[in-house]
N, C-alpha and C positions, 0 to 999 in steps of 0.2 A: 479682326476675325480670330476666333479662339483656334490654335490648333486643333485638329480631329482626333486624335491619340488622348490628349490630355483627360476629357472622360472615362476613357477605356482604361487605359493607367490606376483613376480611381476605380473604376469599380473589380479592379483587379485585388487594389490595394482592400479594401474593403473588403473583400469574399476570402482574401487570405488572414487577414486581421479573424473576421467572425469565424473560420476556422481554427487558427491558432488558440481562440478564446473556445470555443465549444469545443476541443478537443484536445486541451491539454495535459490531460491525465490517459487519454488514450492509450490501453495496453500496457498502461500501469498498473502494477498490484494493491490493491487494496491494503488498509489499514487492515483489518480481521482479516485476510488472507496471509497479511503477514503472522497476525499475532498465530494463528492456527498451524502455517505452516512451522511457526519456530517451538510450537510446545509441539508438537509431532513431532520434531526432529530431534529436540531437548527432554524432551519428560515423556516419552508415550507412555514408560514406565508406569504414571501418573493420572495418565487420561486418555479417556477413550475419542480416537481422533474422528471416526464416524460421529460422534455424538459433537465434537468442536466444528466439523464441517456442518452439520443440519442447524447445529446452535447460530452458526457465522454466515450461512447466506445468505445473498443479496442484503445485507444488510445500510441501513438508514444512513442517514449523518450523523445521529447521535449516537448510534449504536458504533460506526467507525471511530468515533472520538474515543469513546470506551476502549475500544479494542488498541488502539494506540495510547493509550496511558497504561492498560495492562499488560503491554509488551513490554514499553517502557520500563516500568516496575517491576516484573518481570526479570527482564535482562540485565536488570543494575540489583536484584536478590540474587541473580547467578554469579553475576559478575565478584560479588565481594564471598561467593564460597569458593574459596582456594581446592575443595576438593572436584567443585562440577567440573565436567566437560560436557561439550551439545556431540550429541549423535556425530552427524555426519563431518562436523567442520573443527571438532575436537579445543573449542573455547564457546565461554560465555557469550560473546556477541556475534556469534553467529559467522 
């Protein structure tokens, strides 16, 4: 006779797994939310950040891939001008 728990166990295990998998970027920031919040905070100087939030919403997967290679490049053009600082955090990487 199978223990009675032993089901319940799995399907515990199961419903926390398909959680863990469907929710783990939950309440994480986005790639373009990064990129948008760090030229706001670095360059507003530069850009108009109303126009980088309407540009970066709800954006795709390709469209986040973008936005993470253009932080990227980004942050390592600031990073090698000895004269920038970012806004708020006073260095290149933020």
């Amino acid at each position: 006779m199978k223990h009675p728990t032993i089901p319940f166990l799995r399907s515990i295990l199961a419903l926390g797994l398909f959680t863990a998998v469907s929710c783990d970027d939950s309440g994480a920031t986005n790639s373009c939310d990064k990129y948008v919040d760090y030229m706001c905070d670095c360059h507003s100087d530069e850009y108009d950040c109303a126009q980088l939030e309407t540009t970066y919403a709800d954006p795709d997967s390709s469209l986040q891939d973008e936005c993470a290679i253009s932080l990227e490049d980004q942050e390592d053009e600031d990073g090698s001008n000895p004269d920038f600082s970012c806004g708020d955090t006073g260095s290149a990487a933020g």
